[in-house]
C-alpha positions as a Markdown table, in Angstrom:
| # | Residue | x | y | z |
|---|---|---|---|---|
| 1 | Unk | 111.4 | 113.9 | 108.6 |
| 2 | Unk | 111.1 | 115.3 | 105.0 |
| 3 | Unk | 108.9 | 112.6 | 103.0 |
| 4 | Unk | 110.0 | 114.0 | 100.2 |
| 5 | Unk | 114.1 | 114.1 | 100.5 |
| 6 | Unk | 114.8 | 111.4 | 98.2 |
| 7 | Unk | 113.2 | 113.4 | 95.6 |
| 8 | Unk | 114.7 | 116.8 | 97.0 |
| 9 | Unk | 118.3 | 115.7 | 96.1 |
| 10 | Unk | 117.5 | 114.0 | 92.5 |
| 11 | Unk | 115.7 | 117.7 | 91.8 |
| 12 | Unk | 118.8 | 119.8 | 92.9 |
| 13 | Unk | 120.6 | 118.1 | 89.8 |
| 14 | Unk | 117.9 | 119.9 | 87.2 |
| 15 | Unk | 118.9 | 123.8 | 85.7 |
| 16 | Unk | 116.0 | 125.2 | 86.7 |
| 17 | Unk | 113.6 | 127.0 | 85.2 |
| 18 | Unk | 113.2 | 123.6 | 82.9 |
| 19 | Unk | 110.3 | 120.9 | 81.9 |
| 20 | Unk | 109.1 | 119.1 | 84.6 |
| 21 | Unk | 107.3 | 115.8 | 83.7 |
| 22 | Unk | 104.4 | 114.7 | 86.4 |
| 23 | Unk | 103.3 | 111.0 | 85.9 |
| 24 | Unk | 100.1 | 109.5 | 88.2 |
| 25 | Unk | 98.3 | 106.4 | 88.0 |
| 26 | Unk | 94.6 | 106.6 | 88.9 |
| 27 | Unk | 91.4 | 105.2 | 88.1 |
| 28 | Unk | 89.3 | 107.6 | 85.5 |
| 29 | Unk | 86.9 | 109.2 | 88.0 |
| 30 | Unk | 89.8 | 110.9 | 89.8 |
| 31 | Unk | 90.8 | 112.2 | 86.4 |
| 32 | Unk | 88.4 | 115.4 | 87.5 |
| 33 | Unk | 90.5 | 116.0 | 90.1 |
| 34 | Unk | 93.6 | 116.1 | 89.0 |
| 35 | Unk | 92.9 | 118.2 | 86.0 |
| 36 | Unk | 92.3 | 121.6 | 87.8 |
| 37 | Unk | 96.1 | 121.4 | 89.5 |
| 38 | Unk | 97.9 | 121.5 | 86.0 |
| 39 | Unk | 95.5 | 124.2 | 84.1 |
| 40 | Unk | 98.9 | 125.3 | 82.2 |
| 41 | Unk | 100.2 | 121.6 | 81.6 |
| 42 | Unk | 100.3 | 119.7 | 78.3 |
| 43 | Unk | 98.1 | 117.0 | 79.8 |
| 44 | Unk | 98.4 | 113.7 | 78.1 |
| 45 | Unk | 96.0 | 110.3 | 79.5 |
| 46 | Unk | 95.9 | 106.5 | 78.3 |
| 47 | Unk | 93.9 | 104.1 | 79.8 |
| 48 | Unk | 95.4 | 101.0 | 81.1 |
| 49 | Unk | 94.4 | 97.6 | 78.7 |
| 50 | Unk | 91.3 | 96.6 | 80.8 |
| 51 | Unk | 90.0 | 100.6 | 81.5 |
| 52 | Unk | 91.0 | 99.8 | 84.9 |
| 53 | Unk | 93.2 | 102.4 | 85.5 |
| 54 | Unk | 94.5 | 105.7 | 83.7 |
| 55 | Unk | 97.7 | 107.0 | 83.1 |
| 56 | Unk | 98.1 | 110.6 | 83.7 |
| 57 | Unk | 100.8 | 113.1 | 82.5 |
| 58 | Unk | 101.5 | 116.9 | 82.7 |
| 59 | Unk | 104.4 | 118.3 | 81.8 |
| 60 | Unk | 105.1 | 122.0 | 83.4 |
| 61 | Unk | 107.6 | 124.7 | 82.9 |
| 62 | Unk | 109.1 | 124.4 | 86.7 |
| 63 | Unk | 111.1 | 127.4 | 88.4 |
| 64 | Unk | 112.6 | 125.2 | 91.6 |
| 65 | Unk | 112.2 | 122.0 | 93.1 |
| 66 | Unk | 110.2 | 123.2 | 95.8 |
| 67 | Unk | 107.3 | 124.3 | 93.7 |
| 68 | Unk | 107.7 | 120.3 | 92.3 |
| 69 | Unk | 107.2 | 118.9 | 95.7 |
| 70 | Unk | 104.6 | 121.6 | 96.8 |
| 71 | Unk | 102.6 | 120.5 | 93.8 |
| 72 | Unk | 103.1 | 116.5 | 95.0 |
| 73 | Unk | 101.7 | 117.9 | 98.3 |
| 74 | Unk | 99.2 | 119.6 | 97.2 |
| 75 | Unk | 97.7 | 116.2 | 95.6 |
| 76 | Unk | 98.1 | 114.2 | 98.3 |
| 77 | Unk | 94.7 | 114.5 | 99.7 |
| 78 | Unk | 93.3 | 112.7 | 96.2 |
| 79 | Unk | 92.5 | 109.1 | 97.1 |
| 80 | Unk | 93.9 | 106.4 | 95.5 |
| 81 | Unk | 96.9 | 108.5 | 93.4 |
| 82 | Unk | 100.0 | 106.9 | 92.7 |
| 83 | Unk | 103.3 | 109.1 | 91.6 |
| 84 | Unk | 105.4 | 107.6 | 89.6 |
């Protein structure tokens, strides 16, 4: 079962190569870990009203959907990470 199908058929409606925009929620120690995935990303953060939590965006010149999902799977293994 593909975990990721959902997000496999809203892809096919993008003209790729285009912009892809990634968006995480995260507490600011995972920050660290996230930044080494999108070295060629504009990389945008804001922490949440009570520093709680951090807001993390990178947007990516994409060439298909399968690099998209192979970069959601490739962040998997980071604790605590929600996708939005």
């Amino acid at each position: 079962m593909d975990d990721y199908k959902g997000l496999r058929e809203k892809l096919e409606n993008l003209e790729f190569p285009c912009k892809y925009m990634y968006k995480f929620i995260t507490s600011l120690d995972k920050i660290p870990d996230l930044k080494p995935h999108f070295q060629d990303a504009e990389i945008n953060t804001k922490s949440s009203s009570k520093g709680k939590y951090v807001s993390f965006t990178a947007v990516v010149m994409a060439i298909s959907a399968d690099q998209i999902i192979d970069k959601y799977k490739s962040l998997s293994h980071i604790e605590g990470l929600m996708s939005l």
